[in-house]
C-alpha positions in Angstrom: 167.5 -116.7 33.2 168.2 -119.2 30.9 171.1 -122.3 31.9 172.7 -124.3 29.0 174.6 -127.8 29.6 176.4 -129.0 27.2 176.9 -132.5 28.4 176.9 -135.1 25.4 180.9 -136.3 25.7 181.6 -139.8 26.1 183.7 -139.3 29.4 186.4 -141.3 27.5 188.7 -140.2 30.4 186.4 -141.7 33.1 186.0 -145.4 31.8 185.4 -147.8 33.4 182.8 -145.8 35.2 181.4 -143.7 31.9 180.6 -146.9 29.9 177.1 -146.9 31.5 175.9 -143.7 33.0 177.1 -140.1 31.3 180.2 -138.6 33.3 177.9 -135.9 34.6 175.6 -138.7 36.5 178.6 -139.9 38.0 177.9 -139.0 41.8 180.5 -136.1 43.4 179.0 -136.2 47.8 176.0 -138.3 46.9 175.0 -135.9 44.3 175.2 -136.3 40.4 178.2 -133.6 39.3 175.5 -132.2 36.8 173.2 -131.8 40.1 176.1 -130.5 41.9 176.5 -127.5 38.9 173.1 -126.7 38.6 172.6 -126.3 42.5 175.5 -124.2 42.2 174.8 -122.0 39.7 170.9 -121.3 41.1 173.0 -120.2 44.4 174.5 -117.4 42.7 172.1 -116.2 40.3 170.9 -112.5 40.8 167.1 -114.0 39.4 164.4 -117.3 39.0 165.9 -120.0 36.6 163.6 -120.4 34.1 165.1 -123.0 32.2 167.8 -125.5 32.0 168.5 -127.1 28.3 170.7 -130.5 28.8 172.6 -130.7 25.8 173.0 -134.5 25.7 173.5 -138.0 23.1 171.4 -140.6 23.1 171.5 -141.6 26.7 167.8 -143.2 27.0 164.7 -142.2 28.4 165.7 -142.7 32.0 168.7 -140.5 31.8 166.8 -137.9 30.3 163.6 -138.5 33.4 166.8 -137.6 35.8 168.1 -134.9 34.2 164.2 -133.0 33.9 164.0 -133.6 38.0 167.3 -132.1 38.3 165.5 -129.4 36.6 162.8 -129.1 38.3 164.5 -129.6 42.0 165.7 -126.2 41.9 162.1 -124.5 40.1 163.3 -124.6 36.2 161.6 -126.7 33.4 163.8 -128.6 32.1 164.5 -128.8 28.4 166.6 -132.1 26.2 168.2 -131.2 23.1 170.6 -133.7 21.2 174.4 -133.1 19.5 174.3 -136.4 17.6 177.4 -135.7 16.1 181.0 -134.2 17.8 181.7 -131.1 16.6 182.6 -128.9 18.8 181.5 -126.4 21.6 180.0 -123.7 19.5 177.6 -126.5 17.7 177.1 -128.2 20.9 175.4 -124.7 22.7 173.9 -124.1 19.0 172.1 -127.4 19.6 169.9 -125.3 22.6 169.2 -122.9 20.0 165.7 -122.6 21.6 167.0 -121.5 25.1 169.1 -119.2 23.6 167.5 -115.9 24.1 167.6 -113.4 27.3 169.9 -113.8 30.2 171.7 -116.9 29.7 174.5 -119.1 31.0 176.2 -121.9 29.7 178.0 -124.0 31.7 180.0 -127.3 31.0 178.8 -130.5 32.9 182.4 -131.7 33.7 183.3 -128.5 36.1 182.4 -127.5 39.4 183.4 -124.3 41.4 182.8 -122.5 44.8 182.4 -118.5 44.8 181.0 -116.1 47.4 179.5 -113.8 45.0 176.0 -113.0 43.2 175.9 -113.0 39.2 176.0 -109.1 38.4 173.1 -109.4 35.4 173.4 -105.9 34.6 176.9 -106.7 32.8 176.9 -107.9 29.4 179.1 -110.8 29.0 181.0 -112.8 31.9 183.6 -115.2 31.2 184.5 -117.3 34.7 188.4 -117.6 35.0 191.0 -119.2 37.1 194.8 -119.1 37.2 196.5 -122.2 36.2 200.3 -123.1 36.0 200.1 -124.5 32.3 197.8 -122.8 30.1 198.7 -124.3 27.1 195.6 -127.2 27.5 192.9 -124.9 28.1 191.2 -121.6 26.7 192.7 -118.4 28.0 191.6 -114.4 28.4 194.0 -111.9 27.8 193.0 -108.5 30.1 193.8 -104.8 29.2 194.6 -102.3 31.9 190.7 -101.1 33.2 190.3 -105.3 33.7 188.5 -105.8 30.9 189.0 -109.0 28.3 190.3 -108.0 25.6 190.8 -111.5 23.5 190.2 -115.4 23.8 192.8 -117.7 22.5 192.2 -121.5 22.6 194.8 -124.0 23.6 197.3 -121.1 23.0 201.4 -122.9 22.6 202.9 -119.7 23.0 202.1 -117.6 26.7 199.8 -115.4 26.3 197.3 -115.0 29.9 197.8 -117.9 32.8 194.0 -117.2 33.1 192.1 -120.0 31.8 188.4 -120.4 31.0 186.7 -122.8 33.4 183.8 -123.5 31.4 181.2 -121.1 32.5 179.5 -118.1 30.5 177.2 -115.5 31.2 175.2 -113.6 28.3 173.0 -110.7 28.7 171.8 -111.1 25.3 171.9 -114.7 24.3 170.0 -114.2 20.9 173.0 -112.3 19.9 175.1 -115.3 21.0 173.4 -117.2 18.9 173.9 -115.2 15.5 177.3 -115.8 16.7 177.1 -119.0 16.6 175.2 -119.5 13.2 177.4 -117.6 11.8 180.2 -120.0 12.4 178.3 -123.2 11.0 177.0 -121.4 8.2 180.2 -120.6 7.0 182.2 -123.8 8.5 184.7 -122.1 10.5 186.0 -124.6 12.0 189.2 -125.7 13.8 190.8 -129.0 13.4 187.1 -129.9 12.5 185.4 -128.3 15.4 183.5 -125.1 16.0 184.6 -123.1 18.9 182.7 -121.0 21.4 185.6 -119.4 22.1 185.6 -118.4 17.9 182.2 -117.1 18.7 182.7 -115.1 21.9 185.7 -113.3 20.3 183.1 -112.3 17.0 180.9 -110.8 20.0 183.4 -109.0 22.0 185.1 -107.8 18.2 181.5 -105.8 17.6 181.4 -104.4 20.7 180.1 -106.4 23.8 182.2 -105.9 26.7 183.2 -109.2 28.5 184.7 -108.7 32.2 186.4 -111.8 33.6 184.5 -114.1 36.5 186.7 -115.5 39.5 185.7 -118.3 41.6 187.0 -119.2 44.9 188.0 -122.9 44.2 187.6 -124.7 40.1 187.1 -128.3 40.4 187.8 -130.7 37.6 186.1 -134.0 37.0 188.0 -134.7 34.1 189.6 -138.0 35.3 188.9 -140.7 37.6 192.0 -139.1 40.2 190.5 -135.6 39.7 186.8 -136.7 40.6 188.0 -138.4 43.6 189.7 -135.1 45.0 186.6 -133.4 43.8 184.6 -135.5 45.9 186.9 -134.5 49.0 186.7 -131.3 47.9 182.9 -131.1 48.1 182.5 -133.3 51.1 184.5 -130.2 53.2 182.0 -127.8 51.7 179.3 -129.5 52.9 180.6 -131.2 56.2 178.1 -129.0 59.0 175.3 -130.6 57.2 173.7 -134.2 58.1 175.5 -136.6 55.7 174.2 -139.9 56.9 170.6 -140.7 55.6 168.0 -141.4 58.1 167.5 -145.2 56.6 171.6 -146.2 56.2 172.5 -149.0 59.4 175.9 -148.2 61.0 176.7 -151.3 62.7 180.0 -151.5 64.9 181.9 -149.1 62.5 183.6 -145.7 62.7 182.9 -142.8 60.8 185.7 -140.8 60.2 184.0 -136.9 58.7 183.0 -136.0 56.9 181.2 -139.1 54.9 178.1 -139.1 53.0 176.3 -142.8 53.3 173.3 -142.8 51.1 169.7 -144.2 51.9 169.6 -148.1 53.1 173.1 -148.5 52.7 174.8 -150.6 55.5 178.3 -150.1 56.9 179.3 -153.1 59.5 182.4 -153.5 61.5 184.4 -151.0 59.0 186.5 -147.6 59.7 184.8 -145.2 56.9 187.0 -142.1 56.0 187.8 -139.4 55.7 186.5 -138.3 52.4 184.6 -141.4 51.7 181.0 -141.3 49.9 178.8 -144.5 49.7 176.0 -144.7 47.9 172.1 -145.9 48.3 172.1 -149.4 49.0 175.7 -150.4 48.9 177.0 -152.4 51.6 180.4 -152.3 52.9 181.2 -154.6 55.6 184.8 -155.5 57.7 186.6 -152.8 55.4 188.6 -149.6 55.7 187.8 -147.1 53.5 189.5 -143.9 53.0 189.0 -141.0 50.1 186.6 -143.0 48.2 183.7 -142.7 45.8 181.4 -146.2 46.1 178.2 -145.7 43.8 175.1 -147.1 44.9 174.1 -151.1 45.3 177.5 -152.6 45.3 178.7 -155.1 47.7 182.5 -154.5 49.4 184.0 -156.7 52.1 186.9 -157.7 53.2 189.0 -154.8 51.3 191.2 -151.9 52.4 190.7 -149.3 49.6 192.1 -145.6 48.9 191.7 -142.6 46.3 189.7 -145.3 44.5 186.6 -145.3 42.9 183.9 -148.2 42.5 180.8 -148.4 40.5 177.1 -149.5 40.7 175.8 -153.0 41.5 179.5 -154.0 41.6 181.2 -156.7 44.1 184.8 -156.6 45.8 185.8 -159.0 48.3 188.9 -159.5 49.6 190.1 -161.9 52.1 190.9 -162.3 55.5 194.6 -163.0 56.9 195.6 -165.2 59.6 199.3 -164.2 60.8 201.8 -164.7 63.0 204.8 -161.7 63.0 207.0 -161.8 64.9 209.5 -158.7 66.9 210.6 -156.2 64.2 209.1 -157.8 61.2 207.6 -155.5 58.6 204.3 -156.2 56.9 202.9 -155.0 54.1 199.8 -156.3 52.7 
């Protein structure tokens, strides 16, 4: 089995926090999303991932270090291939032309899911669905009557299936998928100056492959800076039985409010953390409240009452103390 991440968008959506580290490093628990996806994905494969191909711009050497022992923390190699230039989905898989052979999934580095079920391999094509109240912003399926997908339409502005594509793919044959997908750049089909998967899929399933439709329990966007912080209080229930507090982080006079992650040698003092709050390695957070939150590792936050908020790396945020004197019936907002 063969994983494909097409992961080399800007996160224009997610700035401030994308100007630095890729959207899919951003941390969802005190795990990068990308992480997050690939643990995800292992968890419900029917076989050994061989290989994981991070489809990725010129993020740096160290970026690229990360994303090989994301690979290699669940048994894969790890493989980078670059998309120097936008064009599309179908160019940007077509980039891991190398990992395109055998069982196959892609999967998009900006979704997560939860499911309680084990990828059927014996199928030929799976296309992972979710019902959704506007349709018109994503890809949809259209199903005939034994359940089977019977089209793709992308962005459609007249109704045609509630049943949008979240962004994850499963190929029996991914050699053919990548005929497909040379067959679109060799003849430029293109739309509004991008190539499609979904253009590519719909070649496949037009020659015969059969593509049944996926369903997950719960599709989890990280698309934005409020969607990432639901995410993350999304992900924190998951995962709330497990030990979220590293052995090394110094609670001092605080309460912990679950579930919270705090990450190694970070240090919470006098402070009421949570619910829903995640704080990275070695970010300190002192004579605060804190309450569904995402604080990235090394930053410094006192003083501050924060909420549905997100805060960077190596950032500082100090508020101030008030002295006051109210009075009977007075109301006080600060």
């Amino acid at each position: 089995m063969n994983i494909i991440i097409p992961m080399a968008g800007m996160g224009k959506r997610l700035r401030p926090h994308t100007l630095t580290v890729p959207k899919p490093l951003l941390p969802i628990a005190g795990k990068p999303i990308v992480q997050r996806l690939v643990e995800d994905i292992a968890v419900v494969c029917n076989q050994a991932v061989d290989e994981i191909a991070f489809v990725v711009g010129e993020f740096g050497e160290e970026i690229e270090k990360r994303l090989l022992a994301i690979a290699e923390s669940v048994g894969a190699r790890g493989r980078i291939c670059y998309q120097h230039e936008a064009l599309g989905t179908a160019h940007a898989v077509l980039c891991a032309a190398d990992s395109l052979h055998g069982n196959v999934v892609v999967a998009y580095a900006d979704t997560l899911f939860r499911a309680d079920f084990r990828l059927d391999v014996s199928q030929e094509a799976i296309v992972w669905v979710q019902r959704v109240p506007d349709p018109s912003a994503f890809g949809v399926v259209s199903l005939g009557e034994a359940g089977e997908i019977t089209g793709f339409v992308e962005k459609p502005q007249t109704f045609v299936s509630d049943l949008a594509i979240i962004g994850i793919y499963y190929f029996r044959d991914g050699a053919a998928l990548r005929r497909e997908l040379e067959f679109l750049i060799e003849n430029n089909i293109q739309v509004k100056g991008e190539y499609y998967l979904t253009d590519a899929i719909e070649n496949l399933r037009r020659k015969g492959t059969k593509f049944v439709p996926g369903r997950v329990e719960e599709w989890l966007d990280c698309g934005n800076k409020g969607a990432t912080v639901e995410t993350n209080q999304r992900y924190l229930e998951f995962i709330r039985d497990t030990d979220l507090v590293a052995p090394s982080a110094q609670v001092v006079n605080s309460v912990l409010i679950p579930p919270v992650f705090v990450g190694e040698n970070a240090v919470v003092e006098n402070t009421v953390l949570g619910p829903h709050v995640s704080v990275g390695a070695g970010t300190r957070v002192s004579d605060s409240v804190l309450r569904n939150c995402i604080v990235q590792e090394h930053t410094t936050l006192r003083h501050v009452n924060l909420a549905n908020s997100m805060v960077g790396s190596f950032a500082q945020v100090q508020g101030r103390p008030v002295d006051l004197s109210v009075g009977d019936y007075n109301v006080i907002q600060l």
